[in-house]
Residue, then its C-alpha position, 0 to 999 in steps of 0.5 A: x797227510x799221505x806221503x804223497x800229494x792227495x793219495x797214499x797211506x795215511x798211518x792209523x797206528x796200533x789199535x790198541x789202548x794206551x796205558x794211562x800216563x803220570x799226570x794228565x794235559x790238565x796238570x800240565x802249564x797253560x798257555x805255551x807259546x809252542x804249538x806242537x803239532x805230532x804228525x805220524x809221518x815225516x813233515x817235509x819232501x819238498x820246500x819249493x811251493x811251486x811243486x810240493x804236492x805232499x805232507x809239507x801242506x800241513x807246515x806250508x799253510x802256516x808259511x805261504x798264503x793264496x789269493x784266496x782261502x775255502x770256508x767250509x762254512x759258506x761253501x765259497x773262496x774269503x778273503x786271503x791275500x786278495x781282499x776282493x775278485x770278480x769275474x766277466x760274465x763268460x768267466x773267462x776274465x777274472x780281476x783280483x784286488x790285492x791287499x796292501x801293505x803285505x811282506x814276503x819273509x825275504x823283506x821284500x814287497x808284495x805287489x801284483x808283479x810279485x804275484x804275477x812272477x810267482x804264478x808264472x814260474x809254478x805254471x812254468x814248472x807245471x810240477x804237482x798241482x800245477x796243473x790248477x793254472x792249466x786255464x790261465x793265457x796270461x797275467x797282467x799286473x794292471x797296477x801294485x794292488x790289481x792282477x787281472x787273468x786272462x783265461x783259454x776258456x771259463x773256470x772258477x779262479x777263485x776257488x782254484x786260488x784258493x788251493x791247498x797246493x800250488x796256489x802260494x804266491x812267493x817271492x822269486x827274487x828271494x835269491x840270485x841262485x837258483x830258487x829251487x836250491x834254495x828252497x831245498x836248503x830250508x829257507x822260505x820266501x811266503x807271506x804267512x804269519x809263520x818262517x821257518x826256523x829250524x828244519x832238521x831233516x829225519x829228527x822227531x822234532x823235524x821242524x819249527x817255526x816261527x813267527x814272522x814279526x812283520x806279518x800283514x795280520x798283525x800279533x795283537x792279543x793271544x797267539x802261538x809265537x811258535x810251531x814244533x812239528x814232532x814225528x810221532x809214527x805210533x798213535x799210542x806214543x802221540x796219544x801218550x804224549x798229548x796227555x802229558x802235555x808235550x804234544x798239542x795236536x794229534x791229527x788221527x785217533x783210533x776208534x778206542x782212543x779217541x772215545x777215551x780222548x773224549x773222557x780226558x781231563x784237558x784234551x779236546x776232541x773234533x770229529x768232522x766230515x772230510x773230502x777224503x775217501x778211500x779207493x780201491x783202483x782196478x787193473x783194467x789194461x792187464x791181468x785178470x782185473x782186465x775183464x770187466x765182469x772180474x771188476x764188478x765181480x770185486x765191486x760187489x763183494x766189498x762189505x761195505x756196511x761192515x767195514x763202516x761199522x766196524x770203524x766205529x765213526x771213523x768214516x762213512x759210506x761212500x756214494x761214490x767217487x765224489x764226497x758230500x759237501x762238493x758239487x758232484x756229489x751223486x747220492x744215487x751212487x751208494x753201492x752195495x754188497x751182493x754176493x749172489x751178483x759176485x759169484x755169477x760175474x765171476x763164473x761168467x768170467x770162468x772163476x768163482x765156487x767150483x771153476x778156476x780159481x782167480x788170483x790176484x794182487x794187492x797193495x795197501x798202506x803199511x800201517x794203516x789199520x784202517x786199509x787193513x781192515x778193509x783188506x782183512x774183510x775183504x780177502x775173507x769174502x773172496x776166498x769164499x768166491x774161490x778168489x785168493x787175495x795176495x795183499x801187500x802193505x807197503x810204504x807209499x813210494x814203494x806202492x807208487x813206484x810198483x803201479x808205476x812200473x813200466x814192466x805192466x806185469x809188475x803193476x798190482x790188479x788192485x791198488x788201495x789209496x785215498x785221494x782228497x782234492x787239490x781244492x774244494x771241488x771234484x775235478x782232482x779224481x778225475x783229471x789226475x785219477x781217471x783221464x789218459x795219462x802217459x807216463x802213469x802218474x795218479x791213474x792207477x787203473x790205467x783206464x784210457x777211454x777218449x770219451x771219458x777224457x773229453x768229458x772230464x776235460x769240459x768240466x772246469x768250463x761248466x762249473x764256472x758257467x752252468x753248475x746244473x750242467x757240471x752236477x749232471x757231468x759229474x754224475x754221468x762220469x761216475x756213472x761211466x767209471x764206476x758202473x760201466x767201466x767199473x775202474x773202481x770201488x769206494x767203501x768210505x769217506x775219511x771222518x776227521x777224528x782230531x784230539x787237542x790240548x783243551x788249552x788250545x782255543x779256536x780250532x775248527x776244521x777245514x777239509x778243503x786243507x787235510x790235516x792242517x791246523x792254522x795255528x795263527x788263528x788258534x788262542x793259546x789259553x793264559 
């Protein structure tokens, strides 16, 4: 995952082909009870699940569980640690049934006081994804195994329990210090079939866990009893490494790779549609990208039929901000390349082929092919509209911290990222990307129009009691923001292009929790 919450760089690696290894997952020994998982960045930034909003998800998963979990499948929140929910007909009452019998890692029970106690403090914190609570005016625990919510006005609880952040319920008796230094230091306080066992901090094999012996579910029939999650920034080595054997997952493939993974002995392939996509943001509070005709000049001159073709099935095209398989999802939002429409905004605007020429500012993902790419097209087509591209990858926190800045000069005129919802639906883009914020967070187009902020303040309460109506808003703000204020371009959504130890069985792919592998449901091969 980026290394930070739902935006960043997410390393591709080396396009190149790796050379083939001595022996192959085939030869290796079957049926290890390690599950090793190689991400291309460092695990773990922070272990308080109140607040960790970045890569730790794909360890967090497999140690804290929410109320409830997305299936892909049905498109609708299943059972996780509530067993069953319903809602008043306003939506603005909400009743959960929790299951029994269930263990935090510290010993200590899971009741609805628990539960209760753990919302509260990630609401108090109000850090990451906190905001997901944002509806919520009280909790009360009714009895051990019934938690009823209290709402300022309708939103879909269940599948805002469902979140791949902020949702954990945890136990916050796990010490009489403070909790967050407690986290910090390593230790965890979830439910989930999984415990931290090692963690250290900067090594390849940063993390492992174990399983925790307790576990509601149970460890009948085939499991992994451990997971190792090994930093292994080049895809070439992970690659390398997965036909050895040494490696069970690998999250992200190349192009050329992942078809050579499809023709392994022992190796798996999956290659699934996520809810991530790409953005390009533009500057609309300073520098040239301040003139709209400027924006849509860029909207316009993104090839983006070639760049989805040249990443060769890594991504599709985008219908904008929203993905397919999400309510908000507008098909209507396909953009196009026009060159001949480019070059007369930016003429308009006093650039283009035989005016001034238009300098701007650029920030990508160091190392991720896939931005390059789209920057490498991207600045040939403008240096033939007399625009000249200064492109910079840089690590995400450096990207961030200069879109950041408080010195508005410092700021880029275009800031590449992806984003993916905190849960299986559009609200994400557009709270944390496109409402007004200060300080700047996420909205890295720094667009501040009450309208629009009024707008996206009413969907929680649509979609949870008219989802035509919350389909119609979601299509007339991409409408606003993508046309009208043209704060952004969105060439493509990410493909899921995974590789596998054909010993691993089971796996499917959930993209409402990017990149994560729910390892207690995987069955190791004999």
């Amino acid at each position: 995952m980026s290394a930070s919450a739902c935006a960043g760089g997410q390393v591709r690696g080396s396009q190149s082909t790796a050379p083939q290894p001595s022996g192959s997952a085939a030869t290796q020994p079957a049926g290890d009870a390690t599950f090793v998982y190689a991400p291309h960045l460092e695990v773990v930034t922070d272990w308080d699940p109140a607040s960790s909003y970045s890569n730790e998800i794909i360890a967090m998963q497999n140690v804290y569980e929410s109320l409830t979990r997305y299936n892909p499948q049905t498109q609708k929140p299943e059972p996780r640690l509530a067993t069953a929910w319903e809602s008043t007909p306003d939506g603005k009452t909400w009743t959960f049934t929790l299951r029994s019998g269930v263990k935090f890692h510290t010993g200590n029970p899971l009741d609805a006081e628990a539960a209760k106690a753990a919302i509260e403090r990630t609401m108090k914190i109000n850090q990451g994804a906190g905001y997901i609570w944002g509806s919520v005016d009280t909790i009360e625990a009714k009895d051990p195994t019934t938690l009823v919510f209290t709402l300022k006005h309708a939103a879909p609880l269940d599948l805002i329990a469902s979140s791949g952040y902020a949702a954990y319920i945890y136990d916050v008796k796990a010490t009489d210090g403070d909790l967050k230094e407690w986290f910090a230091s390593g230790k965890d306080a979830g439910s989930g079939p999984y415990t931290i066992d090692t963690w250290e901090k900067g090594k390849e094999a940063e993390l492992t866990l174990k399983a925790f012996d307790e576990y509601w579910g149970g460890w009948n029939g085939p499991h992994y009893k451990k997971i190792t999650y090994r930093v292994t920034p080049e895809l070439t080595t992970a690659w390398q490494l997965l036909q050895r054997g040494e490696v069970t997952f690998v999250p992200r493939l190349n192009p050329q790779l992942f078809a050579q993974a499809g023709n392994t002995a022992g190796v798996k392939t999956s290659q699934a549609p996520s809810f991530q996509n790409l953005m390009l943001l533009f500057n609309t509070a300073d520098g040239p990208a301040k003139d709209v005709r400027v924006r849509q000049a860029l909207q316009k001159a993104i090839d983006y039929d070639g760049l989805v073709a040249a990443l060769k099935g890594a991504a599709v095209k985008a219908s904008g901000l929203v993905p397919q398989g999400l309510l908000g999802h507008d098909p209507a939002q396909q953009p196009k390349q026009d060159l001949a429409g480019a070059t007369e905004l930016l003429k308009r605007a006093g650039y283009g082929p035989g005016g001034k020429e238009l300098e701007l500012k650029l920030t990508y993902a160091q190392g991720d092919d896939d931005q390059k790419l789209l920057v490498t097209l991207l600045t040939s087509t403008l240096k033939s509209l007399n625009v000249t591209l200064d492109a910079k990858p840089l690590a995400w926190e450096t990207q961030w911290d200069q879109g950041k800045s408080k010195d508005a000069s410092k700021r880029q005129d275009i800031f590449v990222m992806y984003w993916w919802p905190d849960y299986a639906d559009p609200y994400s883009w557009f709270v944390n990307i496109f409402r007004s914020a200060d300080p700047i967070s996420f909205n890295l187009s720094y667009l501040k129009d009450k309208d629009i902020d009024k707008a996206i303040d009413g969907l929680p309460e649509l979609t949870a009691t008219d989802r035509e109506a919350a389909q119609k808003a979601y299509a007339d703000l991409q409408t606003k923001i993508i046309g009208t204020q043209a704060a952004v371009a969105v060439p493509y959504v990410q493909n899921y292009q995974r590789a596998f130890s054909a010993n691993a069985g089971g796996y499917v792919d959930n993209p409402a929790y990017p990149n994560v592998v729910f390892v207690y449901d995987l069955q190791p091969a004999a």
